[in-house]
BAKOL-201690 format. One record per residue (C-alpha): residue number from 0; x, y, z; residue in one letter. Coordinates in pm, 1 decimal, m for minus. Layout:
BEGIN
+-----+----------+----------+----------+----+
:   i :       c1 :       c2 :       c3 : aa :
+-----+----------+----------+----------+----+
: NUM :        X :        Y :        Z :  a :
...
+-----+----------+----------+----------+----+
END
This chain:
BEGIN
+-----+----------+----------+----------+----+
:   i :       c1 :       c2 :       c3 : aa :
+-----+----------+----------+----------+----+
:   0 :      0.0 :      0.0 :      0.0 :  x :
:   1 :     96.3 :    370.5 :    m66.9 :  x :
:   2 :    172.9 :    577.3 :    257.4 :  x :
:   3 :    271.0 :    871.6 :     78.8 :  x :
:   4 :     69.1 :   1111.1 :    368.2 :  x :
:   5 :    297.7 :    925.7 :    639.8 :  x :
:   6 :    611.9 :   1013.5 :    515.0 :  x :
:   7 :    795.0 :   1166.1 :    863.3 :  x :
:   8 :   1098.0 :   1370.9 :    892.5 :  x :
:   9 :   1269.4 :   1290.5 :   1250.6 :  x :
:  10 :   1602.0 :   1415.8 :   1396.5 :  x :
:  11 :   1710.3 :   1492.6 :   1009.5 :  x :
:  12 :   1644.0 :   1123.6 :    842.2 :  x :
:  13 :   1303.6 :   1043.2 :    659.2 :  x :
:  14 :   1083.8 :    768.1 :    786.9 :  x :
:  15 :    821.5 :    584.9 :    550.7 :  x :
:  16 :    614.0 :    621.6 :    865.3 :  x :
:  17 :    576.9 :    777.8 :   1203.1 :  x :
:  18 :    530.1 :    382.8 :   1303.2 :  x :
:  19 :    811.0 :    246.6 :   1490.4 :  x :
:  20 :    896.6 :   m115.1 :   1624.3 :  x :
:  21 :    959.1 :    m69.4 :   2019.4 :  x :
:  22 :   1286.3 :   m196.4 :   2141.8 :  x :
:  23 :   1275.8 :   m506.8 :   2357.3 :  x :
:  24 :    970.1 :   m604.0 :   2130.6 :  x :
:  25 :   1062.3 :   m586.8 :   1738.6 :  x :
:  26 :   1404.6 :   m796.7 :   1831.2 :  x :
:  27 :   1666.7 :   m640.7 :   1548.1 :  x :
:  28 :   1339.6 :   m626.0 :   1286.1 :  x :
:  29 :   1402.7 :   m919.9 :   1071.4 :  x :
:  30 :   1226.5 :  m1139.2 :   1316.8 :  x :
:  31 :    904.2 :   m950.8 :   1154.9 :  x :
:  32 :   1015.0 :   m952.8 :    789.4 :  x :
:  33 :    776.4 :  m1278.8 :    754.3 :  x :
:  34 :    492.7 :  m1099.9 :    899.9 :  x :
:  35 :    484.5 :   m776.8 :    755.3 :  x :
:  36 :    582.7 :   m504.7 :    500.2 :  x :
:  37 :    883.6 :   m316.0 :    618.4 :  x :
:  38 :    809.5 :    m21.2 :    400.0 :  x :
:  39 :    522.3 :     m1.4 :    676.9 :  x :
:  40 :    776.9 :     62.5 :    940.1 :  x :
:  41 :    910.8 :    365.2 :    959.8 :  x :
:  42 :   1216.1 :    216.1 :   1174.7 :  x :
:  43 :   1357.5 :    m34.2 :   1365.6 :  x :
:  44 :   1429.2 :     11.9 :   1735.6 :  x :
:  45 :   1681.1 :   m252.4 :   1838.1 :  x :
:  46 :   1673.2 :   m470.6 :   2122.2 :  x :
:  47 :   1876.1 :   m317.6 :   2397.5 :  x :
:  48 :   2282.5 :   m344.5 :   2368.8 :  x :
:  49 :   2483.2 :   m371.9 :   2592.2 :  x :
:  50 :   2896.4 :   m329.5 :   2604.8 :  x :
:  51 :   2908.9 :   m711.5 :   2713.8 :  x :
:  52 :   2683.6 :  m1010.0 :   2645.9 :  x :
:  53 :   2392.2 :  m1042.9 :   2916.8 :  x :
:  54 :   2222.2 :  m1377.1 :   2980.4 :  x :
:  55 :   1931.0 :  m1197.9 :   3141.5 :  x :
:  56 :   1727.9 :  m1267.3 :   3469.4 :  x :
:  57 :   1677.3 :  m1601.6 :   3594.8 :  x :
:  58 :   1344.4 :  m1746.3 :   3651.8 :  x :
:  59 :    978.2 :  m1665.9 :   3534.2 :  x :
:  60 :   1034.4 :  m1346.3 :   3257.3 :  x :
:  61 :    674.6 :  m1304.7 :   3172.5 :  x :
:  62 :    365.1 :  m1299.1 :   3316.9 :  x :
:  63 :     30.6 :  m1185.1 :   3128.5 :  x :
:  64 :   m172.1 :   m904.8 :   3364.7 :  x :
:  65 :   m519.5 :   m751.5 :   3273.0 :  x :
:  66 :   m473.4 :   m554.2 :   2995.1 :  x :
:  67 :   m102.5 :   m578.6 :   2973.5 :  x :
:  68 :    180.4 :   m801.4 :   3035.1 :  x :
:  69 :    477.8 :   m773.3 :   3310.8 :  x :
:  70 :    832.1 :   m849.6 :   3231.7 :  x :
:  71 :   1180.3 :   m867.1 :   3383.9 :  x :
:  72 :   1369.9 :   m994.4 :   3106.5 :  x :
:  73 :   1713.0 :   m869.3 :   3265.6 :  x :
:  74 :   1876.7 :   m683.0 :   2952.7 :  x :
:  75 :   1959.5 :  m1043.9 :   2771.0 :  x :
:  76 :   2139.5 :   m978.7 :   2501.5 :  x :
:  77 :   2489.8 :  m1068.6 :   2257.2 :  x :
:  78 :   2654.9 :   m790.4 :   2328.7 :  x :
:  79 :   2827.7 :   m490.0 :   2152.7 :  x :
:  80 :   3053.9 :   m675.4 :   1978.3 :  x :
:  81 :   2880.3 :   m981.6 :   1810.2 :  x :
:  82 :   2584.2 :   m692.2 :   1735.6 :  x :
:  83 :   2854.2 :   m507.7 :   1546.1 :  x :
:  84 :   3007.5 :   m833.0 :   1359.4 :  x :
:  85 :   2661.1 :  m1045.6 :   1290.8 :  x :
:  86 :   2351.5 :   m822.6 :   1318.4 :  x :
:  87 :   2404.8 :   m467.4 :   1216.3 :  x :
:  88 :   2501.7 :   m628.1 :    871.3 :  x :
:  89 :   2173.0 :   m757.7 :    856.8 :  x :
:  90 :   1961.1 :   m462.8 :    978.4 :  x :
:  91 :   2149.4 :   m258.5 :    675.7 :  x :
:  92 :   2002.6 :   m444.7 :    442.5 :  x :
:  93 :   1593.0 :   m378.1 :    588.2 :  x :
:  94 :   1382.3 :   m136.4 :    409.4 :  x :
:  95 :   1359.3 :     93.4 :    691.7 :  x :
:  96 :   1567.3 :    296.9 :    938.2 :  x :
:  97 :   1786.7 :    146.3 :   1215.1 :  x :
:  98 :   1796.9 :    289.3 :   1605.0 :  x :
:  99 :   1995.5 :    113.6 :   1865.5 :  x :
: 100 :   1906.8 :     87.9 :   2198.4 :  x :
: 101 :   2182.2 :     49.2 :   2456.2 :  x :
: 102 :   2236.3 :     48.4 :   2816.6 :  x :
: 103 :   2499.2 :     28.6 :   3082.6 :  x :
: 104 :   2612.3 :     29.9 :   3467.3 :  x :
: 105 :   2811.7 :    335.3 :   3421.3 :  x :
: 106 :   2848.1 :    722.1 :   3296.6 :  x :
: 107 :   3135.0 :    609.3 :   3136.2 :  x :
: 108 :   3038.1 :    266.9 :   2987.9 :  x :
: 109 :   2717.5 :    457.3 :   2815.4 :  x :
: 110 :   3014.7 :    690.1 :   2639.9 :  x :
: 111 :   3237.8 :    399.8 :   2551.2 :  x :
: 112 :   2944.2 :    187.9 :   2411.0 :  x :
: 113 :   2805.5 :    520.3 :   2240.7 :  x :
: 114 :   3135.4 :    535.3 :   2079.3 :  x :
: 115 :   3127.1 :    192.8 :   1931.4 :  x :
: 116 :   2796.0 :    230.2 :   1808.6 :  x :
: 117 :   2879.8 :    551.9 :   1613.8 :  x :
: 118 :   2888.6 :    368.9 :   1260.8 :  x :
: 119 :   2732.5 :    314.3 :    978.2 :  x :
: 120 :   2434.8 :    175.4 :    903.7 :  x :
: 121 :   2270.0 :    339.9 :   1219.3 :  x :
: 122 :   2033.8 :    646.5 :   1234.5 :  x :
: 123 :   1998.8 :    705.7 :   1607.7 :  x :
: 124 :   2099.3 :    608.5 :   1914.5 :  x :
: 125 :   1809.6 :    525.6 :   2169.1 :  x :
: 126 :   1952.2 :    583.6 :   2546.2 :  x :
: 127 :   1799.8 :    309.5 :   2816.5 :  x :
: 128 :   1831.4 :    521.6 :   3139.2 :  x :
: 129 :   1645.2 :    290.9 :   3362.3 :  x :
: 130 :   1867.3 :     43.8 :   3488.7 :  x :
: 131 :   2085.7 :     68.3 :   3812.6 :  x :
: 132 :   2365.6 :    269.5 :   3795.5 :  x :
: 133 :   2659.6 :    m13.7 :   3974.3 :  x :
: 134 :   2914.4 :    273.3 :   4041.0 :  x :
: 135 :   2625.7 :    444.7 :   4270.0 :  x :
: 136 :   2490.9 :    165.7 :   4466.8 :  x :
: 137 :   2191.8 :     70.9 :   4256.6 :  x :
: 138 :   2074.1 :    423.1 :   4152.3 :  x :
: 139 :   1796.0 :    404.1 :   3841.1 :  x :
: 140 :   1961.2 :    711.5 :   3623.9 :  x :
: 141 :   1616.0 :    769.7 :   3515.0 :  x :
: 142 :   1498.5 :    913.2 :   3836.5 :  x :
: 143 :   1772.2 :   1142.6 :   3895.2 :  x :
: 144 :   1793.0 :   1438.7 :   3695.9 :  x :
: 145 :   2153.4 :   1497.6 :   3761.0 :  x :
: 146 :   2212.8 :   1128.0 :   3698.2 :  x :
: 147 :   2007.5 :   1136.2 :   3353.6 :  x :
: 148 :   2212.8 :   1462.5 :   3278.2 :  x :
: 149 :   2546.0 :   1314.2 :   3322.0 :  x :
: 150 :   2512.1 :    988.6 :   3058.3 :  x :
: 151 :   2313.4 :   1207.7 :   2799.3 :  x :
: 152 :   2622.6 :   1455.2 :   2852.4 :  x :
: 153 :   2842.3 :   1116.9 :   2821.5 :  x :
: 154 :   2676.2 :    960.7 :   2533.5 :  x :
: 155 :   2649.6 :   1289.6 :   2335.7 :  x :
: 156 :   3032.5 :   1322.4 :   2376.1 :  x :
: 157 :   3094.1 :   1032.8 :   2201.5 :  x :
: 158 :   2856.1 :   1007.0 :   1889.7 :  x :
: 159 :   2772.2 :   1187.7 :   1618.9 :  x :
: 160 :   2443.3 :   1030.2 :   1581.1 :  x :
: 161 :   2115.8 :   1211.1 :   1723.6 :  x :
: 162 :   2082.5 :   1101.6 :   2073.8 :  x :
: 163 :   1748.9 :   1009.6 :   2184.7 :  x :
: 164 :   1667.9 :    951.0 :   2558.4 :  x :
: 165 :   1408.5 :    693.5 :   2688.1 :  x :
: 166 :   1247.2 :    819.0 :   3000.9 :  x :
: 167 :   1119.6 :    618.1 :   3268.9 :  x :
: 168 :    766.5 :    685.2 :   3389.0 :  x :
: 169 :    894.6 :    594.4 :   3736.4 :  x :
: 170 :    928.2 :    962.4 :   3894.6 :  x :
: 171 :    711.0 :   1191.0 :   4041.4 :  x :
: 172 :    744.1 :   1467.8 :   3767.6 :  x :
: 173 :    843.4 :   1349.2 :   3441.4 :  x :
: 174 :    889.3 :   1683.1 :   3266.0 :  x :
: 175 :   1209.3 :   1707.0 :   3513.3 :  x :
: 176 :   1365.3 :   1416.4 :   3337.2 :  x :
: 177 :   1312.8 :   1517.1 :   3024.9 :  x :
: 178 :   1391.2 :   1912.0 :   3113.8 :  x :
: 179 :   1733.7 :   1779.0 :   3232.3 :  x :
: 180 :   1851.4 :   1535.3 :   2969.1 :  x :
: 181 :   1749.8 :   1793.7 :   2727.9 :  x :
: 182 :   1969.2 :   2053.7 :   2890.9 :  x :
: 183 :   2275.2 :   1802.3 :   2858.8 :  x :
: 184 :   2235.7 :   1769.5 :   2489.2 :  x :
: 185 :   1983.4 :   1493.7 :   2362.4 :  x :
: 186 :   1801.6 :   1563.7 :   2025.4 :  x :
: 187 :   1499.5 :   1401.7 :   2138.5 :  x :
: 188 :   1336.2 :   1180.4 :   2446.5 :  x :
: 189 :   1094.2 :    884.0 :   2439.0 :  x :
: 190 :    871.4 :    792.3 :   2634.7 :  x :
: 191 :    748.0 :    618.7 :   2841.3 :  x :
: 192 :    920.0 :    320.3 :   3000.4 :  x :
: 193 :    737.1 :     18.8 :   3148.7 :  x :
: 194 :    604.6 :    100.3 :   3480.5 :  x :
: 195 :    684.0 :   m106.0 :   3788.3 :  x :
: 196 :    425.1 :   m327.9 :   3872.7 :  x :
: 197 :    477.6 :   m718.9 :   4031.9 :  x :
: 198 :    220.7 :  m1051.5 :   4020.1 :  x :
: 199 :    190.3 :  m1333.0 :   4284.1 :  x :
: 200 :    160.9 :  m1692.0 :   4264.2 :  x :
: 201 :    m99.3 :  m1721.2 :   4553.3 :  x :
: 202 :    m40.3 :  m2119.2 :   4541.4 :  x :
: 203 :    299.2 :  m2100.8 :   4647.1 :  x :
: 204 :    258.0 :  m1780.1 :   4783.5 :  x :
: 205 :    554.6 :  m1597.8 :   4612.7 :  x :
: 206 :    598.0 :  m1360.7 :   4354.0 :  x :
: 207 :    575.6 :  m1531.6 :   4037.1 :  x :
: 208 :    863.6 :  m1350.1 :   3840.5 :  x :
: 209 :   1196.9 :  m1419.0 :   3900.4 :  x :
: 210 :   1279.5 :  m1079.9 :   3950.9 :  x :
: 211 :   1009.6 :  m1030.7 :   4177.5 :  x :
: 212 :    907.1 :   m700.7 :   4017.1 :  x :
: 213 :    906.1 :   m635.5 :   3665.3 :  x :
: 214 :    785.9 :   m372.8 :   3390.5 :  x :
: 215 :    479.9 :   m341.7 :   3279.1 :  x :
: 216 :    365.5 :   m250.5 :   2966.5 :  x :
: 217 :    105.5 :   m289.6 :   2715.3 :  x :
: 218 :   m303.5 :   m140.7 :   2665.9 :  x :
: 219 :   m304.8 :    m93.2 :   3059.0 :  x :
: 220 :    m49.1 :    170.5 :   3117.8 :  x :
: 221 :   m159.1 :    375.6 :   2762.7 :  x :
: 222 :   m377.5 :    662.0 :   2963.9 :  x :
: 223 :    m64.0 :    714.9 :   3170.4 :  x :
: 224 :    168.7 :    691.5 :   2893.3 :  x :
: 225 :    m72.0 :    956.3 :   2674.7 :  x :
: 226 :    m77.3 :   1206.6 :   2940.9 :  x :
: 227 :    317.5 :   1193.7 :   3017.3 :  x :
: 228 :    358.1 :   1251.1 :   2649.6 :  x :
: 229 :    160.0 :   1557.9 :   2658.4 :  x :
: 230 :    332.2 :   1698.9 :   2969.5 :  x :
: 231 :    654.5 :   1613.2 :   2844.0 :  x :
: 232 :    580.3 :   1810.8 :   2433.9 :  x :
: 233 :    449.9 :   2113.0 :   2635.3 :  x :
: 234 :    790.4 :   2130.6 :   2846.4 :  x :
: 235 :   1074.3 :   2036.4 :   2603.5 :  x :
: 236 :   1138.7 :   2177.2 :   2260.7 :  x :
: 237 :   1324.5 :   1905.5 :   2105.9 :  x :
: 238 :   1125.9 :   1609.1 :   1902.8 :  x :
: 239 :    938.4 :   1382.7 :   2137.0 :  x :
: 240 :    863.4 :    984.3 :   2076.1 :  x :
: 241 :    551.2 :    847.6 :   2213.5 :  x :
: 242 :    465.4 :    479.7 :   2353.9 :  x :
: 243 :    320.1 :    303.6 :   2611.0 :  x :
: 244 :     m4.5 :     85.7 :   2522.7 :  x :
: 245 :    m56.3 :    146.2 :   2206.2 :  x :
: 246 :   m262.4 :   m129.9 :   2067.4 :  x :
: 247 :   m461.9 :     71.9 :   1724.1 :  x :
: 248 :   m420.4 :    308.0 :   1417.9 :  x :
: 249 :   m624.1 :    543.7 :   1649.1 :  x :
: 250 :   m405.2 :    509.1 :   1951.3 :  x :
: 251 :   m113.0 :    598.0 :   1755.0 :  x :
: 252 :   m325.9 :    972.8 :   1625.2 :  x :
: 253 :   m377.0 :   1009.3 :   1981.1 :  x :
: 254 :      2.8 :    993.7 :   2076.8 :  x :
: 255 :     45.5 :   1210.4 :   1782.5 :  x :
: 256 :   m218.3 :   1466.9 :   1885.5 :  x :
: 257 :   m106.4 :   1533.0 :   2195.7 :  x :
: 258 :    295.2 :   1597.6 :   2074.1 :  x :
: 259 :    448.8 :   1282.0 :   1953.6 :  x :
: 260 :    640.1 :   1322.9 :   1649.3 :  x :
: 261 :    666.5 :    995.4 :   1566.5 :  x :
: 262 :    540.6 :    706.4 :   1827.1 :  x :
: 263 :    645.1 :    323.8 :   1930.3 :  x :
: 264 :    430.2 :      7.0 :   1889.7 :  x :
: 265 :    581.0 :   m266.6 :   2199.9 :  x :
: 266 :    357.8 :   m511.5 :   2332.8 :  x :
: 267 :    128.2 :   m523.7 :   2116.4 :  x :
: 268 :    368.7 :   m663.1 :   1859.7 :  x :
: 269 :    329.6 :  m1003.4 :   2001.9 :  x :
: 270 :    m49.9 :   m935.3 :   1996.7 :  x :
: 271 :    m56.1 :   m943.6 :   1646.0 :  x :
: 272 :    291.1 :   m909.4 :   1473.3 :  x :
: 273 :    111.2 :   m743.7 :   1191.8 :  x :
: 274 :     19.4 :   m432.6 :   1422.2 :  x :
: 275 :    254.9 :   m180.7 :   1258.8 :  x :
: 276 :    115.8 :   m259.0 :    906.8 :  x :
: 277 :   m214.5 :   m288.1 :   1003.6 :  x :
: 278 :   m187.0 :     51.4 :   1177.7 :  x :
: 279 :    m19.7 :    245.5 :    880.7 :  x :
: 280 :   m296.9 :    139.4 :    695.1 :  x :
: 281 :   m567.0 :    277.2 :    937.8 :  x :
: 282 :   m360.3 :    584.0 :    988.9 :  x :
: 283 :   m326.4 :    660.9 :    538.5 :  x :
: 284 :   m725.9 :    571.2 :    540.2 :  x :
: 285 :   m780.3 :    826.8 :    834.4 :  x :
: 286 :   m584.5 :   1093.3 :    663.7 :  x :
: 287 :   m717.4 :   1072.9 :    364.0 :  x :
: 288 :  m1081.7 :   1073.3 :    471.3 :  x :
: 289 :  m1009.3 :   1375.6 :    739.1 :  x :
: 290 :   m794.1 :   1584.7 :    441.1 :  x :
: 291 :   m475.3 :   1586.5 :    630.2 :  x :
: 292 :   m204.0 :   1608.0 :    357.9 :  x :
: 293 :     69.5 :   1484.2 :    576.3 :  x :
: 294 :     35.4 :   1310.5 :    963.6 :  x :
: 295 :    301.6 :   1533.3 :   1110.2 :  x :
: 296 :     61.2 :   1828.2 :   1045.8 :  x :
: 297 :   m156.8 :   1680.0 :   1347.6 :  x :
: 298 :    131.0 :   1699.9 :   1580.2 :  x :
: 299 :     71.5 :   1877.2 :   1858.4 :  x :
: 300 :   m270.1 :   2010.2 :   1730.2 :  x :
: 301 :   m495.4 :   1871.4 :   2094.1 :  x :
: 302 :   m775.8 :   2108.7 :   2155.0 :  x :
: 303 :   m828.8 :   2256.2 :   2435.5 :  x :
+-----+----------+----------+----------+----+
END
């Protein structure tokens, strides 16, 4: 199908679509390639990297909730090096653009692993910022202004790629976050993160993930997630990325509405690992039966 009134400009590279495969959900996008058209998704946000191969929390990983799902999958992944050698190579070749995730358990391993990842074949980098900070005693950088401040300030050192920040929905005033890493140089934030939630076995009478808490994510958490978004395009001026529940074309508008430039589709992948296609094509339809010439022109554009 033609999207030509989804075509989105973000952080200075064109997208087919403001439709983008959440990391930690889309795996390094040719998982999908089976299930969907690419061209649908305007890009690829990788599974989270980290500077050394993680096996990932032991235990139960998933559990389904109402409306959502929880998870504690513990950062499992190959590393910065064997992503370099055997999977960036295969991104390059996907019909869409290519973000990176990446974390790490220090300011200074964030700007070494942004360094590594500052090659080709990569549009953006996507900063994780909640997971504990080792150097600090288990600080979350996310919900610590002058912690967030320092790694943006890190990774921005040491790429030349935009630098977007993923914000965790874990703090009292989220605009604070996203005030302070965009002080310290990132081009754009996402948001939000999964919010901490946990689920009991009541037959053994212990928490049923391994981790005993975990993140939640999914249709449940999608009226939080819609008005942090908002919040969060009033108090920043650089480009914001919306997620958090979004299950439908309309969702998506919504996200987009209320400030999103472009928005994230996570859980609901494994819904239906059509969802981004099926959602481009609701989103062309709406456009073209509402007269907007181009989806970006809704951004931002909430009544009040």
């Amino acid at each position: 199908m033609n999207f030509d009134r989804l075509g989105s400009e973000f952080l200075g590279f064109q997208m087919n679509t403001p439709l983008t495969g959440a990391s930690g959900t889309f795996g390094f996008g040719s998982e999908y390639e089976d299930f969907l058209s690419m061209e649908a998704v305007g890009a690829v946000i990788s599974k989270g990297i980290t500077p050394i191969p993680r096996a990932g929390n032991e235990g139960v990983r998933i559990a389904e909730t109402p409306g959502g799902m929880l998870n504690c999958i513990g950062l499992e992944n190959p590393g910065v090096d064997v992503f370099l050698r055997d999977i960036l190579p295969q991104a390059r070749r996907l019909k869409t653009r290519f973000i990176v995730n990446m974390s790490a358990g220090s300011t200074e391993d964030y700007g070494e692993l942004a360094a590594r990842l500052d090659v080709a074949g990569i549009d953006a980098v996507e900063v994780n910022i909640s997971c504990p900070n080792v150097k600090e005693g288990g600080i979350v950088f996310g919900t610590d202004p002058k912690a967030a401040a320092a790694v943006t300030e890190s990774v921005r050192k040491h790429t030349k790629k935009p630098v977007i920040v993923k914000l965790s929905p874990n703090v009292t005033d989220i605009t604070v976050m996203a005030k302070a890493v965009e002080a310290a140089g990132a081009d754009a934030v996402s948001l939000i993160n999964t919010l901490t939630g946990m689920a009991v076995d009541i037959d053994a009478r212990r928490p049923l993930l391994g981790n005993i808490t975990g993140g939640l994510s999914g249709p449940a958490v999608k009226p939080v997630a819609l008005r942090m978004v908002w919040q969060t395009a009033k108090a920043v001026s650089i480009p914001v990325l919306g997620l958090g529940g979004i299950s439908s074309w309309k969702d998506a508008v919504e996200f987009m509405l209320v400030g999103a430039r472009i928005v994230s589709v996570g859980a609901y992948n494994f819904v239906d690992p059509r969802a981004i296609e099926k959602m481009a094509v609701g989103m062309q339809n709406w456009c073209e039966k509402e007269g907007v010439r181009n989806i970006q022109d809704i951004v931002g554009t909430l009544k009040n």
